[in-house]
C-alpha positions in Angstrom: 0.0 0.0 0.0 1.6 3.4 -1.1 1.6 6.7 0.9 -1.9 7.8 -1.0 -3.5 4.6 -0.3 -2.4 5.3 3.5 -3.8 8.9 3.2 -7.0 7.7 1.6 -7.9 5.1 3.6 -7.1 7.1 6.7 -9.6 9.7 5.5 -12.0 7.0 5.2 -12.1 5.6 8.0 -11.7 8.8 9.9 -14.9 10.5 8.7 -16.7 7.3 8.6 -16.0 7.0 12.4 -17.1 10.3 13.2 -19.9 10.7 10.6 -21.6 6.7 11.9 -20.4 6.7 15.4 -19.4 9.3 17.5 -22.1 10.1 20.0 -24.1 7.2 19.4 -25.7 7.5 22.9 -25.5 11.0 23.5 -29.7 11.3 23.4 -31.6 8.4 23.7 -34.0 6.3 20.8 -37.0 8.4 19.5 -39.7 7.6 17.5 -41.6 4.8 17.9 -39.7 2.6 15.5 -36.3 2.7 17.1 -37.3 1.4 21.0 -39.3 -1.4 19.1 -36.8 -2.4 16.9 -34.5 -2.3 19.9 -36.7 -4.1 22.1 -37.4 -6.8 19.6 -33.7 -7.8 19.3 -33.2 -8.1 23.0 -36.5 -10.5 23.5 -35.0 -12.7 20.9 -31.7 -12.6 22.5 -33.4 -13.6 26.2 -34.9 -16.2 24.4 -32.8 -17.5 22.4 -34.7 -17.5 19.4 -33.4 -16.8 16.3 -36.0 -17.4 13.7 -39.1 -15.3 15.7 -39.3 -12.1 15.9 -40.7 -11.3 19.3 -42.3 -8.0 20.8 -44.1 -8.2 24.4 -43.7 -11.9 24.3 -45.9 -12.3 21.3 -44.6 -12.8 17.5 -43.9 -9.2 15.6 -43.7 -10.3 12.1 -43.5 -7.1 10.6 -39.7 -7.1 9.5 -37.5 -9.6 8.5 -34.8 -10.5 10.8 -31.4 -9.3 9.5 -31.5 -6.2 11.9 -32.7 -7.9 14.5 -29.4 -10.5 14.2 -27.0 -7.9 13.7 -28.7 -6.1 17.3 -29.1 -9.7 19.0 -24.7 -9.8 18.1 -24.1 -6.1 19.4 -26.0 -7.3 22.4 -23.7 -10.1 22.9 -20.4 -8.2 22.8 -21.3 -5.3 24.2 -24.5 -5.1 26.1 -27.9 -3.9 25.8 -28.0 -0.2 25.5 -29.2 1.8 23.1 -26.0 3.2 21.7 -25.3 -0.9 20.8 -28.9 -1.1 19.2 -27.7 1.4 16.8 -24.1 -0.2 16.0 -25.8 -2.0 13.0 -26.6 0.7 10.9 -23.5 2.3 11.6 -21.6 -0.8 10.5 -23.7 -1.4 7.3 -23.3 2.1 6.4 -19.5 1.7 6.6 -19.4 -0.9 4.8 -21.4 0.6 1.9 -19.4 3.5 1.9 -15.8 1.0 1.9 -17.5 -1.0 -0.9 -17.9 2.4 -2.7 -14.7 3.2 -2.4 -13.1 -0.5 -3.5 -15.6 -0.1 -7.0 -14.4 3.2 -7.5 -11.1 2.7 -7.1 -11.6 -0.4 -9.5 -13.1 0.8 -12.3 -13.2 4.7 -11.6 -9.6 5.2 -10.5 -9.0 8.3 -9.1 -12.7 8.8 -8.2 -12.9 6.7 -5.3 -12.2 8.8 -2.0 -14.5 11.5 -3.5 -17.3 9.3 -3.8 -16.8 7.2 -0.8 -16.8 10.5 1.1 -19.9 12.2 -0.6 -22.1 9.1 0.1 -20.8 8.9 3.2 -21.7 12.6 4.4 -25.3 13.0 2.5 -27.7 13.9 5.5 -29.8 11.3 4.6 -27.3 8.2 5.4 -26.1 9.8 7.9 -29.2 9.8 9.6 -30.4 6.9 8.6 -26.4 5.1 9.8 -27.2 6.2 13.5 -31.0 4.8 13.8 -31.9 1.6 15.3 -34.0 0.6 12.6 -34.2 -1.6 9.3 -33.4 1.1 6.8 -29.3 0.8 6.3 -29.6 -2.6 6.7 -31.6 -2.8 3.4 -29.8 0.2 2.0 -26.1 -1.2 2.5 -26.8 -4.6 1.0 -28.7 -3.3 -1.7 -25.9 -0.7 -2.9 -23.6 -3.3 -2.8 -25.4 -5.3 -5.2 -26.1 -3.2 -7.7 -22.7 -1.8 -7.5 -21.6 -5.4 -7.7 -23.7 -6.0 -11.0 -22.6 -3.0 -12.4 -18.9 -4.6 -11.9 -19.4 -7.4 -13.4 -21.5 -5.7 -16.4 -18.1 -3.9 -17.0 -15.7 -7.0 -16.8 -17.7 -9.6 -16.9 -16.5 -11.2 -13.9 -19.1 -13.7 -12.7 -17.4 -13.3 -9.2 -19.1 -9.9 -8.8 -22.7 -10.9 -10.0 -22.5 -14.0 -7.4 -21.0 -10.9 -5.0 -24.2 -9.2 -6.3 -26.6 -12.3 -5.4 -25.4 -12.7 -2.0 -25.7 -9.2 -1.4 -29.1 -9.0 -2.8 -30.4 -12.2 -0.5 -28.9 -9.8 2.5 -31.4 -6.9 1.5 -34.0 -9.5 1.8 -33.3 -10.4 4.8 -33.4 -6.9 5.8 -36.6 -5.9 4.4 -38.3 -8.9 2.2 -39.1 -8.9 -1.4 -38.8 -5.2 -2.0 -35.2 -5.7 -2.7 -34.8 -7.8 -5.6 -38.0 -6.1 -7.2 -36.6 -3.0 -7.0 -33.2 -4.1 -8.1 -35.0 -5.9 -10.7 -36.7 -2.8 -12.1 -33.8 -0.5 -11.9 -31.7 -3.1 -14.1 -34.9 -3.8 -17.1 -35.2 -0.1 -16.9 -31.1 0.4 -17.7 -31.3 -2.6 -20.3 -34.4 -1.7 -22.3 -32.2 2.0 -22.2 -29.2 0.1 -23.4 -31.4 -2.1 -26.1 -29.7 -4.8 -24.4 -32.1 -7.3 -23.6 -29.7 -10.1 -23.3 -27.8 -8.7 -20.0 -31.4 -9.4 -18.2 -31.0 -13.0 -19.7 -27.1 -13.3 -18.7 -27.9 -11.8 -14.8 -30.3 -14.4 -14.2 -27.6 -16.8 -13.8 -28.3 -20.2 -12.4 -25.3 -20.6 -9.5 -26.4 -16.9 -8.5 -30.1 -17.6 -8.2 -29.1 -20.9 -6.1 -26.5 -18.6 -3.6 -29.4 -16.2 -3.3 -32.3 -19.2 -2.3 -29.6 -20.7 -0.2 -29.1 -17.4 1.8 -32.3 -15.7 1.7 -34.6 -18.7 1.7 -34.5 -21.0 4.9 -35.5 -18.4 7.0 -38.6 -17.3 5.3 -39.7 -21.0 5.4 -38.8 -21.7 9.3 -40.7 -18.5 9.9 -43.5 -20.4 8.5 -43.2 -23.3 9.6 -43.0 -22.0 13.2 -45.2 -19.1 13.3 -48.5 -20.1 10.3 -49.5 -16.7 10.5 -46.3 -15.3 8.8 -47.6 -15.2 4.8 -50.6 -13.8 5.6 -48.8 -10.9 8.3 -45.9 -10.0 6.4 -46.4 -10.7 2.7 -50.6 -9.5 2.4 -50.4 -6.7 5.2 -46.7 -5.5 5.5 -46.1 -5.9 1.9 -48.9 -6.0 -0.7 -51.5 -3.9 1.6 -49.0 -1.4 3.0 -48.3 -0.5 -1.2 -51.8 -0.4 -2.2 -53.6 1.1 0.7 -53.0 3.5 3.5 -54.0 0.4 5.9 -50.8 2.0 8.4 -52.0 5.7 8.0 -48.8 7.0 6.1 -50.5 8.4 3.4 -48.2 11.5 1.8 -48.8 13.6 -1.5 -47.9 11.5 -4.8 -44.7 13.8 -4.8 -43.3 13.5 -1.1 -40.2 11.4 -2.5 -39.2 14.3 -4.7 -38.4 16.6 -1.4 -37.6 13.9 0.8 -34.8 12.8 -2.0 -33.7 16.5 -2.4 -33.1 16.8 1.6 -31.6 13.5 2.0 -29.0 14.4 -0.3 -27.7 17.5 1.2 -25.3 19.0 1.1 -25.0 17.7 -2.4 -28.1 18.5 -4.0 -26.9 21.4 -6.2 -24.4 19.2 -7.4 -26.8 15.9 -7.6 -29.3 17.8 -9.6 -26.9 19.5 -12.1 -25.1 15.8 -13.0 -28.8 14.4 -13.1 -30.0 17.1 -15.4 -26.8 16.6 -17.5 -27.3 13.0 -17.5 -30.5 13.4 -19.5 -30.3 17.0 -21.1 -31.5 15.4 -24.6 -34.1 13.3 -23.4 -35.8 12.7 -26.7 -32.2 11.1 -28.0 -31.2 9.8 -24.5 -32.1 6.4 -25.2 -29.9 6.5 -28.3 -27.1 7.7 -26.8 -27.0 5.2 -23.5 -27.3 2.8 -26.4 -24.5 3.7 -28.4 -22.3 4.1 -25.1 -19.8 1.4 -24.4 -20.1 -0.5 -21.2 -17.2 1.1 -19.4 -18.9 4.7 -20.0 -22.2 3.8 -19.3 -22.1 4.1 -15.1 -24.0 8.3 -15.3 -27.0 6.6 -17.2 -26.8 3.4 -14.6 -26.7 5.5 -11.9 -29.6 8.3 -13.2 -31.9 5.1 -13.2 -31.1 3.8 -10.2 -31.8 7.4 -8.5 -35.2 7.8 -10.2 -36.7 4.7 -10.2 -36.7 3.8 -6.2 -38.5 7.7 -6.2 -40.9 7.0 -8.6 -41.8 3.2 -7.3 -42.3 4.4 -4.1 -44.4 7.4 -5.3 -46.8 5.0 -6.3 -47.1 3.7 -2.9 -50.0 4.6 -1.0 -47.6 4.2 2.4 -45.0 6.4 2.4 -42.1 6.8 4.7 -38.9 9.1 4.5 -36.6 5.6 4.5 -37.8 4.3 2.0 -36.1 6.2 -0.3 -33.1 5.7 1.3 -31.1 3.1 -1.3 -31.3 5.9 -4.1 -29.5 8.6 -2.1 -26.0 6.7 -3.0 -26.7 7.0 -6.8 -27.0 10.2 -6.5 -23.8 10.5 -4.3 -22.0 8.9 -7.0 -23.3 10.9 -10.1 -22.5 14.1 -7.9 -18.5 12.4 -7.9 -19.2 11.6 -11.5 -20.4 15.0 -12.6 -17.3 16.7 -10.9 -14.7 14.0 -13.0 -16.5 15.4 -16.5 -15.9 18.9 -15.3 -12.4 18.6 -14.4 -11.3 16.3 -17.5 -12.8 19.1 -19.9 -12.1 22.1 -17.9 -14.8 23.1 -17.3 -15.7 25.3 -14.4 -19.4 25.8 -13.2 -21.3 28.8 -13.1 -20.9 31.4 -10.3 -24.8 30.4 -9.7 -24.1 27.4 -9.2 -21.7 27.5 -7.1 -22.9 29.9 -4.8 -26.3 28.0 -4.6 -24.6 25.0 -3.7 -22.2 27.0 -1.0 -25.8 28.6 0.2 -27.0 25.0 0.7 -24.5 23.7 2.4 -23.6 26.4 5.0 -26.9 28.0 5.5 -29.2 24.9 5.6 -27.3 22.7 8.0 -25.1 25.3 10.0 -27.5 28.1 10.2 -30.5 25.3 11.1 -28.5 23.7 13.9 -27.0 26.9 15.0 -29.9 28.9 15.6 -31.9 26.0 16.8 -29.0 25.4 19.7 -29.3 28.6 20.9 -32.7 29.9 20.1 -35.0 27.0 19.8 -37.7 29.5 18.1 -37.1 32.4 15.2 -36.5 35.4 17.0 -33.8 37.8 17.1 -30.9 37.5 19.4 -27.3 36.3 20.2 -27.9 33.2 18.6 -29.2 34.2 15.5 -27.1 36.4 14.8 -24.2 33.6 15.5 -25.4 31.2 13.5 -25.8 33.8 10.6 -21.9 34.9 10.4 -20.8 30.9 10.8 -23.5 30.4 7.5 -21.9 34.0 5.8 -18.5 33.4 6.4 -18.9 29.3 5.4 -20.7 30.3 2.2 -17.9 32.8 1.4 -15.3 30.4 2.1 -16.7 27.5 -0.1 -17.5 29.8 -2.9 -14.0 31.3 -3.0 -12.4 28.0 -2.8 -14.0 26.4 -5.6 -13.9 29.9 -8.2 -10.1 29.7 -7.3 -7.6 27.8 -8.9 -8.4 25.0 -6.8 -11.6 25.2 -7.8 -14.4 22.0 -7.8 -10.7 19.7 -6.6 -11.6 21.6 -3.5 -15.3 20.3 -3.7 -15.0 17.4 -0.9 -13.3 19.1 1.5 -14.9 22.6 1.9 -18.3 21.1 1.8 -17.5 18.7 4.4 -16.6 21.3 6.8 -20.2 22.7 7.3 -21.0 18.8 7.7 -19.0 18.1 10.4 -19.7 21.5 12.3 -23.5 20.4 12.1 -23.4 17.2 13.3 -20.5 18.1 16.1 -23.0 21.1 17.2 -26.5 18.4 17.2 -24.2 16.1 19.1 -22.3 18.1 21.5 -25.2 20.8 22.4 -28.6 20.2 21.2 -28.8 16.1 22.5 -30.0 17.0 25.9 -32.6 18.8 24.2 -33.5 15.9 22.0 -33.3 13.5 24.5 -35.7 15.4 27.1 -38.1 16.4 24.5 -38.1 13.3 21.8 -36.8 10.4 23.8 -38.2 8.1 26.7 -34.8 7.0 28.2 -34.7 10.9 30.5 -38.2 9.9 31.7 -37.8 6.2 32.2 -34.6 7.3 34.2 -36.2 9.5 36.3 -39.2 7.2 37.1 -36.6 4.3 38.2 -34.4 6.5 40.7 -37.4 7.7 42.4 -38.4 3.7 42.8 -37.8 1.8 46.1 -38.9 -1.5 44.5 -39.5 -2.8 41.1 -43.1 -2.2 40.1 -45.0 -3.5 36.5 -45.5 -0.1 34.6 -48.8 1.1 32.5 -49.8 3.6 30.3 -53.0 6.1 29.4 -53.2 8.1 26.8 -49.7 8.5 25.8 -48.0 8.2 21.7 -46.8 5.1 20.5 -43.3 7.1 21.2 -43.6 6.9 25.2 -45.0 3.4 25.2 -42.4 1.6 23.2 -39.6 4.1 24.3 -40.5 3.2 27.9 -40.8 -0.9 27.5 -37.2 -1.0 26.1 -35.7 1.6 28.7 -37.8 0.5 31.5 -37.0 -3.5 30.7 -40.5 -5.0 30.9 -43.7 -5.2 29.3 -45.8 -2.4 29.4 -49.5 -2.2 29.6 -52.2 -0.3 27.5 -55.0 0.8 29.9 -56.9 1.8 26.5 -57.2 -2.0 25.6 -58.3 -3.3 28.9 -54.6 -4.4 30.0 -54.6 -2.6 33.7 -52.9 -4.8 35.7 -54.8 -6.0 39.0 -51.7 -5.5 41.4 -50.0 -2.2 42.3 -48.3 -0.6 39.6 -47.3 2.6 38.0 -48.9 4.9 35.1 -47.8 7.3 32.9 -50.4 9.6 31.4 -50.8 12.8 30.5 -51.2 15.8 32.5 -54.8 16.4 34.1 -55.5 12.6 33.3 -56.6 11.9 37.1 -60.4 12.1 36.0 -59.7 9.4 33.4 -57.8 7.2 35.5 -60.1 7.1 38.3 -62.1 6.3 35.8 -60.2 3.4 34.8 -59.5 2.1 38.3 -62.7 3.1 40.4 -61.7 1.7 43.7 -58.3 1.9 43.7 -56.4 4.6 45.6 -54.1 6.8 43.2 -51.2 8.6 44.2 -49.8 11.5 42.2 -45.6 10.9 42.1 -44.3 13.6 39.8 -44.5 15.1 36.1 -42.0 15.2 33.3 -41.9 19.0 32.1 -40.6 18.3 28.4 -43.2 16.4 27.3 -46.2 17.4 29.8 -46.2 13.5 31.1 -47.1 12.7 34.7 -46.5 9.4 36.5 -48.6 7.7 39.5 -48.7 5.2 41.9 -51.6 2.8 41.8 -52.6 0.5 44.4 -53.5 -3.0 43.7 -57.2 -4.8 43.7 -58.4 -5.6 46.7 -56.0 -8.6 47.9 -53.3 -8.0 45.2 
């Protein structure tokens, strides 16, 4: 390995490290999917089991079980927590980021720390790295597949279409059939483009099908076997229903994966959308010219469809949810790193609108954002403000300088990565304990555990989804639904709202009630409640 090598792979994994997992526990897991996903993993790991996914002691067969593995191991090694519930999306997102940088540096040499390093710092995988959820997990795999295709599309190596395969059975274990219909799309989509029918013919190559139904399959049939129910759960409901109704209540505007695209890519999506428009500026010859390209030049067109398929499949889902999207945002990564390689081989130098759009983008949107909602929390006038406006200012003058200089777009990766780091070192190292008090049930559960003298069950009235699964993973147990009949009959504690006692004494007419305290961020109060009469 030569100096540069050194250098690059330093870089890597030095951003990677930062970007995926530094402050990993600094605020606790919000939303309701993260504590469930969580909690899942560790039920399966007390029991053992890992073919069921379990949630309250009863079969969740929503997902399929990749994440939870990956969790179940993290638990192992270092503990439950909910810093270690998020160590598999940060791994998978390294991973797709280092097999980014291996393809690049195979068959786009020179390209590949630029593009490892813009996929790696889009918002959108960022986020998405340090969540305790099923998202990376498909997205990781899935890059890696297509990027393995596209490998052996170019060589002809059948090594990297069984790479491909494997990878591919991965993404269905991370998310079910979705993966290789979507990857299946994306590639008769580039075919029909390249008027070459026979490369659908050639990928569907016996030995790979066989390593993908030897990897994917056996647990989608002990699933089965074990739990009956499984087809009819995940395939009908979680799969087929979820896409053509709004059974789940996600429901968004037919065009919700156009914004949700555009932010996910920041602070590239100047850039993204310029190589994406110049990938199909003639779009009534565009098919003539992908077909005419040789294989080695065809990766822009490759990556154009696999960035606007996965938006406009989804689209036509009646269930919409901003992850989804997720496994395009690295095609448009890479046609960003693309776009940049034309420029400089030419000569060419963008526009001053351009680039000050893009500098705009990058320092005002995520430095002025975190900024000024650090030290403001509200628009208003005042010292932070007015902070957060000179950091975005002098940012936006820096990275516009530095790329109509001499150094110009070789400059690109580094002086747009500065506002990236300064946002997400700013979220971590001052606005967590706001996140964690006001999104996150691990403050709460902590406070309602010190102020216990013994270990009591815990319920809940009238609280989100949030609270209730945030509170069963932090607070270790089960925990009880008063709205669907579950009060328990011994003593036990409640968390409701504030001004619920007329509703619980509804709920427990009898039963003395003891007020205990109220958490102020969220307007949550908790209770004592005595047991039935002998209990």
């Amino acid at each position: 390995m030569n100096h540069r090598s050194r250098i690059d792979w330093l870089l890597l994994v030095g951003f990677s490290s930062f970007l995926f997992f530094f402050g990993l526990s600094y605020f606790g897991l919000v939303g309701a999917d993260e504590p469930r996903y969580a909690e899942v993993a560790r039920e399966m790991l007390a029991r053992r089991d890992w073919i069921t996914p379990v949630l309250g002691d009863k079969p969740w067969l929503e997902k399929p079980p990749l994440y939870y593995w990956q969790a179940m191991v993290a638990y192992r090694v270092f503990g439950v927590s909910d810093w270690t519930s998020r160590l598999p999306s940060a791994v998978d997102a390294t991973l797709m980021v280092i097999t980014v940088f291996w393809f690049l540096r195979k068959f786009r040499p020179g390209l590949a720390l630029d593009g490892a390093l813009v996929t790696a710092s889009a918002a959108g995988v960022i986020g998405f790295a340090r969540a305790a959820a099923t998202d990376m997990p498909l997205a990781a795999p899935f890059t890696i597949a297509l990027l393995a295709w596209y490998g052996w599309y170019q060589s002809g190596w059948q090594r990297y279409l069984a790479g491909g395969y494997l990878a591919l059975a991965l993404a269905m274990l991370a998310k079910g059939p979705v993966a290789p219909l979507l990857a299946g799309v994306i590639l008769a989509v580039f075919a029909w483009l390249r008027r070459d029918y026979r490369v659908i013919q050639r990928t569907l190559w016996i030995p790979g099908m066989l390593l993908f139904c030897l990897i994917a399959l056996p647990w989608y049939v002990a699933v089965e076997i074990k739990n009956p129910e499984f087809f009819r759960v995940f395939m009908v409901e979680h799969n087929l229903s979820r896409f053509a109704t709004n059974l789940y209540h996600h429901q968004q505007p037919f065009w919700y994966f156009l914004p949700v695209t555009l932010l996910g890519l920041v602070p590239w999506t100047v850039f993204a959308g310029a190589a994406l428009v110049e990938s199909i500026r003639q779009p009534r010859w565009w098919v003539r010219s992908c077909e005419m390209l040789p294989a080695a030049e065809a990766l822009s067109p490759f990556l154009a469809v696999w960035l606007i398929v996965p938006v406009v499949f989804f689209s036509l889902s009646q269930s919409k949810l901003p992850g989804y999207i997720l496994p395009a945002l690295p095609a448009g990564a890479l046609l960003v790193t693309e776009y940049v390689e034309r420029c400089l081989a030419v000569g060419h130098r963008p526009g001053l609108g351009l680039i000050l759009l893009h500098a705009v983008l990058a320092s005002a949107t995520v430095v002025l954002g975190v900024v000024y909602l650090v030290f403001e929390h509200r628009l208003g006038r005042g010292l932070g403000t007015a902070i957060a406006l000179l950091w975005a200012a002098l940012l936006t003058l820096g990275i516009t300088v530095t790329l109509r200089s001499r150094v110009g777009l070789r400059g690109l990766r580094f002086v747009t990565l500065v506002p990236v780091v300064l946002a997400l070192a700013t979220v971590l190292r001052l606005d967590a304990p706001i996140l964690d008090a006001k999104l996150s049930a691990r403050p709460l559960a902590t406070e309602i555990s010190r102020m216990e003298t013994r270990r009591l069950p815990l319920a809940v009235l009238g609280v989100s989804r949030e609270v209730e699964y945030g509170l069963g993973f932090y607070y270790g147990e089960p925990i009880e639904r008063y709205e669907s009949g579950k009060i328990p009959a011994a003593e036990h504690l409640l968390v409701a709202g504030e001004g619920s006692e007329p509703e619980i004494a509804k709920r427990v007419p009898g039963r003395r009630v003891s007020y205990l305290g109220t958490f102020v961020p969220q307007r949550l109060a908790y209770y004592w409640v005595a047991g039935e009469q002998g209990k």
